[in-house]
Every structure is written in C-alpha cells, then in structure tokens.
C-alpha positions as CSV (number, residue, x, y, z in Angstrom):
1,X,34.1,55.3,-27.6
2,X,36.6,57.9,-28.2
3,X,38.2,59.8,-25.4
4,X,37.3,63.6,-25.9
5,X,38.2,66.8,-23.6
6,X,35.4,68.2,-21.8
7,X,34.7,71.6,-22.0
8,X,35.7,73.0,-18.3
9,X,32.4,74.1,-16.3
10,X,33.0,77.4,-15.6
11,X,35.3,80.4,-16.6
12,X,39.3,79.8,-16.1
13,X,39.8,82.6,-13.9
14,X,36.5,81.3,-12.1
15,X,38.7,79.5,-9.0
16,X,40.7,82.3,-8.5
17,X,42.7,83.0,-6.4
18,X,42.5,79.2,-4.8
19,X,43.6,78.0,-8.4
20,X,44.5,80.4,-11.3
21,X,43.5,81.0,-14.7
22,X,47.0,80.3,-15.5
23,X,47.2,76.6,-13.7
24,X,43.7,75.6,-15.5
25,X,44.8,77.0,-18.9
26,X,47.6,74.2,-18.8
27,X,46.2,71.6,-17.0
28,X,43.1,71.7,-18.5
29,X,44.3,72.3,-22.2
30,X,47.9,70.9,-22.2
31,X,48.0,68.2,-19.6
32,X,44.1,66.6,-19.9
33,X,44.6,67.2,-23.6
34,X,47.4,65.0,-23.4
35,X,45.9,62.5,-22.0
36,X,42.8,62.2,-24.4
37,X,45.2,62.3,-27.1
38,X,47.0,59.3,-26.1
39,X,44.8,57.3,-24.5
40,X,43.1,57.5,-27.9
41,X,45.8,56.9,-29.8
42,X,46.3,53.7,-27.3
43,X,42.7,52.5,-27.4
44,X,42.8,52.0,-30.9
45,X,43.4,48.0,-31.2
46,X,43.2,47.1,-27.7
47,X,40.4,45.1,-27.8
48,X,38.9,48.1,-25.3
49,X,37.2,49.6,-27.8
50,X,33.6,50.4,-27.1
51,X,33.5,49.6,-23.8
52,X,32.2,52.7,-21.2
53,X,35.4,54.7,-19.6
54,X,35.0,53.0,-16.5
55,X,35.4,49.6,-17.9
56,X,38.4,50.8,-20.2
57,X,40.3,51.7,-16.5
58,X,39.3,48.8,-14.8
59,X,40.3,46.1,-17.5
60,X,43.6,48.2,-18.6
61,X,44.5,47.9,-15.4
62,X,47.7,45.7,-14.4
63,X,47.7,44.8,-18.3
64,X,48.1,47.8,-20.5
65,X,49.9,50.0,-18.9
66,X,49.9,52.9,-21.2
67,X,46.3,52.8,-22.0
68,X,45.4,52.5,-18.4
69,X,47.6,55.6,-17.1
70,X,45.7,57.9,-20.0
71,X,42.6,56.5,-19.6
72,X,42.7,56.6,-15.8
73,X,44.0,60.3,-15.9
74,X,41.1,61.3,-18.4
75,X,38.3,59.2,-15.8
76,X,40.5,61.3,-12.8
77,X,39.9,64.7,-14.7
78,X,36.3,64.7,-16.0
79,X,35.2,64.6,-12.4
80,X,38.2,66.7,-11.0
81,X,36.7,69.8,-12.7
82,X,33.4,69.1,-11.8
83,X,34.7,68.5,-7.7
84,X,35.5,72.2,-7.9
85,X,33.4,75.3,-8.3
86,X,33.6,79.1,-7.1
87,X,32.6,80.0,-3.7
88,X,32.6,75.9,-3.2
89,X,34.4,74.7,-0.5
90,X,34.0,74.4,3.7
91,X,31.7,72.4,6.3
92,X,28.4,73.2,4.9
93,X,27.5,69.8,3.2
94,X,24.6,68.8,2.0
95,X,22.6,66.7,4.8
96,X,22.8,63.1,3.7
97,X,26.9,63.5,2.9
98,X,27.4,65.1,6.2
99,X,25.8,62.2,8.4
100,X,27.2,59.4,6.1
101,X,31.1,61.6,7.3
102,X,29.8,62.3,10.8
103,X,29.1,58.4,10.9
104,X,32.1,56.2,8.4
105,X,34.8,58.6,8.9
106,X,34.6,61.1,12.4
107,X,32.6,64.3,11.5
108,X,34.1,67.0,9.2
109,X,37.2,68.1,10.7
110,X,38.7,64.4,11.0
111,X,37.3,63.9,7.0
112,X,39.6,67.2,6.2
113,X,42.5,66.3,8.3
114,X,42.3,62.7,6.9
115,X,41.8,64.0,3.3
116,X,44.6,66.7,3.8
117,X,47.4,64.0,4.9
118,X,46.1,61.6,2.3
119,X,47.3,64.1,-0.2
120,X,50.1,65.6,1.5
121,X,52.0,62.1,2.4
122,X,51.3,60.8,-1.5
123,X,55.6,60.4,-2.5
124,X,55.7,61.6,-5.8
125,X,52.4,62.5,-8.0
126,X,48.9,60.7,-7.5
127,X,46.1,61.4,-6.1
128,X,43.9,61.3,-2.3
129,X,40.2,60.3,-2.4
130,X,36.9,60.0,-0.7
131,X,35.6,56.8,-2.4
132,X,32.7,54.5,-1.5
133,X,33.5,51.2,-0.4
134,X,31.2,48.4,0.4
135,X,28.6,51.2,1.4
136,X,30.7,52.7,3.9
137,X,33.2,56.1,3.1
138,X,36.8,55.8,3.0
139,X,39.9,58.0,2.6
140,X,42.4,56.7,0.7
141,X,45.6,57.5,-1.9
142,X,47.0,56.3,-5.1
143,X,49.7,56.6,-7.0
144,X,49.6,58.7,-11.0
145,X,46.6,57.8,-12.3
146,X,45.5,55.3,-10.6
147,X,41.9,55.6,-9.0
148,X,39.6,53.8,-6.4
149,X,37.9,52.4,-9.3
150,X,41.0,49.6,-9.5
151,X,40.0,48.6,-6.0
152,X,36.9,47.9,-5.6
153,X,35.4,51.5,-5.5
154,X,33.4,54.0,-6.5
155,X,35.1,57.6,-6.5
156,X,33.1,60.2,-5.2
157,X,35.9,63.1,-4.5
158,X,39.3,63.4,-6.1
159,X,42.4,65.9,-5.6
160,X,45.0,65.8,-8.0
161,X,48.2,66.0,-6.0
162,X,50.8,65.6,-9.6
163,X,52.9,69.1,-9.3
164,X,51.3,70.8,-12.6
165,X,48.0,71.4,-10.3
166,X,49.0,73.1,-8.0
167,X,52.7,74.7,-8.6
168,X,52.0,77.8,-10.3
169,X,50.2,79.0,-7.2
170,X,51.5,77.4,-4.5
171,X,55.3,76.4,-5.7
172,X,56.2,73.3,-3.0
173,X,53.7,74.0,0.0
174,X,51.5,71.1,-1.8
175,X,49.9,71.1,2.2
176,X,48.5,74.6,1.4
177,X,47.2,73.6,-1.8
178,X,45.4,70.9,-0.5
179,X,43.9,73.0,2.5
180,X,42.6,76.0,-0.3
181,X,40.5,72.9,-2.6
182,X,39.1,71.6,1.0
183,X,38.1,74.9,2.4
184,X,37.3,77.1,-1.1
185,X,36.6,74.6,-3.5
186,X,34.8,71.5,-3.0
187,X,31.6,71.2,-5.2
188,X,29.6,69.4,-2.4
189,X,26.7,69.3,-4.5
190,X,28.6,67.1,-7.3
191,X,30.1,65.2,-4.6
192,X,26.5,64.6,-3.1
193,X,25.7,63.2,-6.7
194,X,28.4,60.4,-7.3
195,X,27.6,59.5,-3.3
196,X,24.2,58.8,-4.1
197,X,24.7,57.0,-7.3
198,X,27.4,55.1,-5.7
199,X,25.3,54.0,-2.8
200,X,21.8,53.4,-4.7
C-alpha cells in the first residue's frame, strides 16, 4: 500500500497561536511530504509491500533503516495531527482516560509533568509518548522516528519534539512548546479512541 499525505483535519491557522499556520504549512506539506515521498520510494522492492503501515514500521525496524525512519515518521504524523485540535488541550478528559491516568501513572498533573520532561530531556530530535503497554499506561521517549510500536506498544498520544515543530513559534524554549500542546491542544477525544482500541 502506498504511503500518501493526509489531508490535515482542520484549517492551518486553526492551532493558533499554540502552533502557527506558518509551522503546519511546512511541517505538514514540506516535512510529512518528505517522508511519504521517500518511504515510498523505499518501499518499492522491499519485500514490505502490501503489508498495513503498522507492520511496515515494526518489520523495517533494526533492518531497513531508511524505510523504517520514513515509514515510522509518516505512522508518527497521521496521528500527530489528529492528537491536536483547537480549543483541545487541559485536565478535562474524557472519564475512562482519566481513571486509567489517575490509576497507571499518578492523576493528571504527574501524567503532564511526566509527559513534559519526557519531551523536554529527549537529546536531539524524537519524540515523548503515552503508549499502552501490557494494559497498563506508560510515558516514555524515543529517538527520530522511532515509536512505541518497536517496543511492544500501542501509541495512543505522540508530541513531536524534532526542532521544525516547534521553532518558528517557540525558537529554543522546546519546554514551552511542550507545555502549550499539553494545556491547548491535546485532542482527548482521539486520544480516548486509540486507548480504547488499544486496550479492547
């Protein structure tokens, strides 16, 4: 199956001012654009063909590295816009995600200060989390385009943490970047949604 850009699902000056028209216009176009491109170009003889975008990023991984970094970026991306919405954000979560954080990982502030140093103490570009492991929630970090998927996983709330997201609005302070997308941005409601199918 072919990589292919998804449309984003809402406006580009829809997050602003947490996140500009100006940072999606390139992230969305030139960067994630990018990505399909070449992990399409990549795919193409890999013996990955036809297999579901999941399984391309788990079965790249450790053995095609170029594939896997483009594929894994594209899997990071599709949700990443979806993670987001106007007016999203803050601690009122849907009932069922906020008991499953009150009860794996501390209640809401610990989940934000946890989530916030995840992606603030991530050297170099990559990526924090709130994955599903084993039925329980976990916070965790990854390098580029790597993704909980690799380890046992199942993804269920990304923050891209790579400079182009974030340094048109926020230059270096990467830590107020991160506190914006917690407090102003969140899509609970598509968070809810990969929680439930990850814990059916």
């Amino acid at each position: 199956m072919a990589f292919e850009l998804p449309e984003l699902p809402y406006a580009y000056d829809s997050l602003a001012p947490f996140m500009s028209a100006e940072t999606l216009e390139f992230h969305h176009d030139k960067h994630h654009q990018a990505y399909v491109t070449n992990g399409n170009n990549l795919l193409k003889d890999s013996g990955l063909e036809g297999l579901s975008l999941e399984e391309i990023v788990k079965q790249s991984y450790g053995k095609n590295a170029g594939l896997f970094n483009n594929a894994g970026q594209h899997y990071n991306h599709i949700h990443f816009w979806k993670w987001m919405k106007k007016d999203g954000g803050g601690n009122k979560l849907p009932g069922k995600l906020q008991a499953a954080i009150d009860s794996d990982l501390g209640g809401y502030d610990k989940f934000k200060a946890d989530f916030v140093a995840a992606g603030t103490t991530q050297f170099g570009s990559g990526w924090a989390w709130l994955a599903v492991k084993n039925g329980k929630l976990e916070i965790s970090k990854t390098p580029n385009g790597e993704n909980p998927l690799v380890h046992g996983a199942s993804p269920i709330l990304g923050v891209d943490v790579w400079e182009h997201s974030y340094y048109i609005d926020y230059r270096n302070a990467r830590p107020k970047y991160l506190e914006a997308f917690v407090d102003s941005l969140i899509n609970w409601d598509y968070v809810l949604e990969m929680y439930e199918a990850a814990t059916k």
